[in-house]
PLY file of the C-alpha trace (Angstrom):
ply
format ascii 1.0
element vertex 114
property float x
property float y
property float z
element edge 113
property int vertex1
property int vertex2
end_header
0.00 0.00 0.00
2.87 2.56 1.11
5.27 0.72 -1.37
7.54 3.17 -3.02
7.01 5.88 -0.03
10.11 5.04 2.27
9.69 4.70 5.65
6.04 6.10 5.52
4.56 2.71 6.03
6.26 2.51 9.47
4.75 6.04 10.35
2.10 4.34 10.16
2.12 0.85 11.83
3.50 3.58 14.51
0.80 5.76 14.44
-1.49 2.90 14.68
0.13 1.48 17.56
0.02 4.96 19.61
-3.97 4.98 18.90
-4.10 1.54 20.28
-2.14 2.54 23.13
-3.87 5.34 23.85
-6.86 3.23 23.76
-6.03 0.91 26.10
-4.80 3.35 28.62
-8.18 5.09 29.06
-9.34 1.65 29.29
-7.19 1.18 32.10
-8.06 4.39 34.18
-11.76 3.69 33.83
-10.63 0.36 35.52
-8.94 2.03 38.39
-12.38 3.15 39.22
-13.40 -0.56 40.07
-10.38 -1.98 41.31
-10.25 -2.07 44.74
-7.94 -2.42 47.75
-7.25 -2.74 51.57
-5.53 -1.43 54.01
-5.26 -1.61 57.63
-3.82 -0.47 61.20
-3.71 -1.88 63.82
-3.73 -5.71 62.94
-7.11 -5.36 61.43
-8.85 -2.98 64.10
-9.11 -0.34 61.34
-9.71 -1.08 57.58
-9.83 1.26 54.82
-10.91 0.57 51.10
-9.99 2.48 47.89
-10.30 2.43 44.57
-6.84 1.36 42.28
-7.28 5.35 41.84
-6.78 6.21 45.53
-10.26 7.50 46.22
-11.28 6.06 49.64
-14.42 4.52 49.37
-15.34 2.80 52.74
-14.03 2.35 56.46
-14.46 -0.81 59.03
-13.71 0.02 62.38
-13.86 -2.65 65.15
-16.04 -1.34 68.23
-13.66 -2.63 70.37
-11.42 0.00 69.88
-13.88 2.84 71.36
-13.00 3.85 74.48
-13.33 7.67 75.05
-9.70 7.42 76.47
-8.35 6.03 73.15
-9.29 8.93 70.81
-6.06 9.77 69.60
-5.22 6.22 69.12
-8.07 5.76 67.16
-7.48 8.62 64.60
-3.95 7.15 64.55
-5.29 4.11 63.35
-7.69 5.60 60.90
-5.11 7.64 59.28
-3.01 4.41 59.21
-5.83 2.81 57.62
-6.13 5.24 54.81
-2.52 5.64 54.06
-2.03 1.62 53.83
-4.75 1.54 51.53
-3.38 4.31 49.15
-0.01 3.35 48.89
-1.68 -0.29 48.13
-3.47 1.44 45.51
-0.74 2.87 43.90
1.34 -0.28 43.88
-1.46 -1.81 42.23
-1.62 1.05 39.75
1.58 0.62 38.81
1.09 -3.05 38.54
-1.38 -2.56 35.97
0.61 -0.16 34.13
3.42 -2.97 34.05
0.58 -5.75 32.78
-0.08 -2.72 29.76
3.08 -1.78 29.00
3.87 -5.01 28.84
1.27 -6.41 26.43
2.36 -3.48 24.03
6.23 -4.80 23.60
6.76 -2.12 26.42
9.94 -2.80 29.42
7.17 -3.56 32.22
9.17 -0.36 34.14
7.93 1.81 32.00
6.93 5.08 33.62
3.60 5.78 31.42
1.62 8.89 32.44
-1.50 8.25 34.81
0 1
1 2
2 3
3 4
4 5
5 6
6 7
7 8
8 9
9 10
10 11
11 12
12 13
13 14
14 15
15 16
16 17
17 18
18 19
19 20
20 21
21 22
22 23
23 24
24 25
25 26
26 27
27 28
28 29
29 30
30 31
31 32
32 33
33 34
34 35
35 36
36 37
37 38
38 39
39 40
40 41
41 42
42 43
43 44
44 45
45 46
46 47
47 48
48 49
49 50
50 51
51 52
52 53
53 54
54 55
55 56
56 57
57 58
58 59
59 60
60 61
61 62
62 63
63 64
64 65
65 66
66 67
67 68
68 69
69 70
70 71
71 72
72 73
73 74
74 75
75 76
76 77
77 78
78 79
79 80
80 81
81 82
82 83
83 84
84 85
85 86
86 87
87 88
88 89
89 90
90 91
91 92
92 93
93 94
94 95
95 96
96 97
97 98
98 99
99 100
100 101
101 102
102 103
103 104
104 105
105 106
106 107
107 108
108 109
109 110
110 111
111 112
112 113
């Protein structure tokens, strides 16, 4: 089809490849949506979930841990909570990232934008 035009065929295998790419990297953020993870404090006391995307969606606190002398423990805990999950969320991110990059010939390192 490109015969006789150089390297223009290439251009656009290429370009082809970026749309695809581009493609399946929306794809992929619309899936961080859904994805979710745990973390916790406190050997389970406090759970936080999150979306792949970071956004905290939900928060399991055992009643146990309510006492009105434990306050600051408790936030403690929380804050654990939500920090666990987040950084699991972006390990998980990047994980999927890999699993894209990957797929597309990529080196699984690959610092793509997100």
């Amino acid at each position: 089809m490109f015969k006789g035009l150089g390297g223009l065929g290439d251009m656009g295998k290429m370009m082809k490849a970026a749309q695809e790419m581009q493609t399946k990297m929306t794809e992929l953020q619309e899936e961080m949506h859904s994805i979710m993870v745990e973390g916790e404090a406190g050997a389970g006391l406090v759970k936080a979930t999150c979306t792949a995307k970071g956004e905290l969606k939900s928060l399991d606190i055992d009643p146990s841990i309510f006492n009105g002398d434990d306050k600051e423990v408790v936030e403690d805990l929380i804050l654990a909570a939500i920090k666990d999950a987040q950084g699991r969320a972006q390990e998980r991110q990047k994980e999927e990232m890999g699993k894209l990059a990957e797929s597309m010939g990529l080196p699984k390192d690959m610092n793509m934008p997100f």
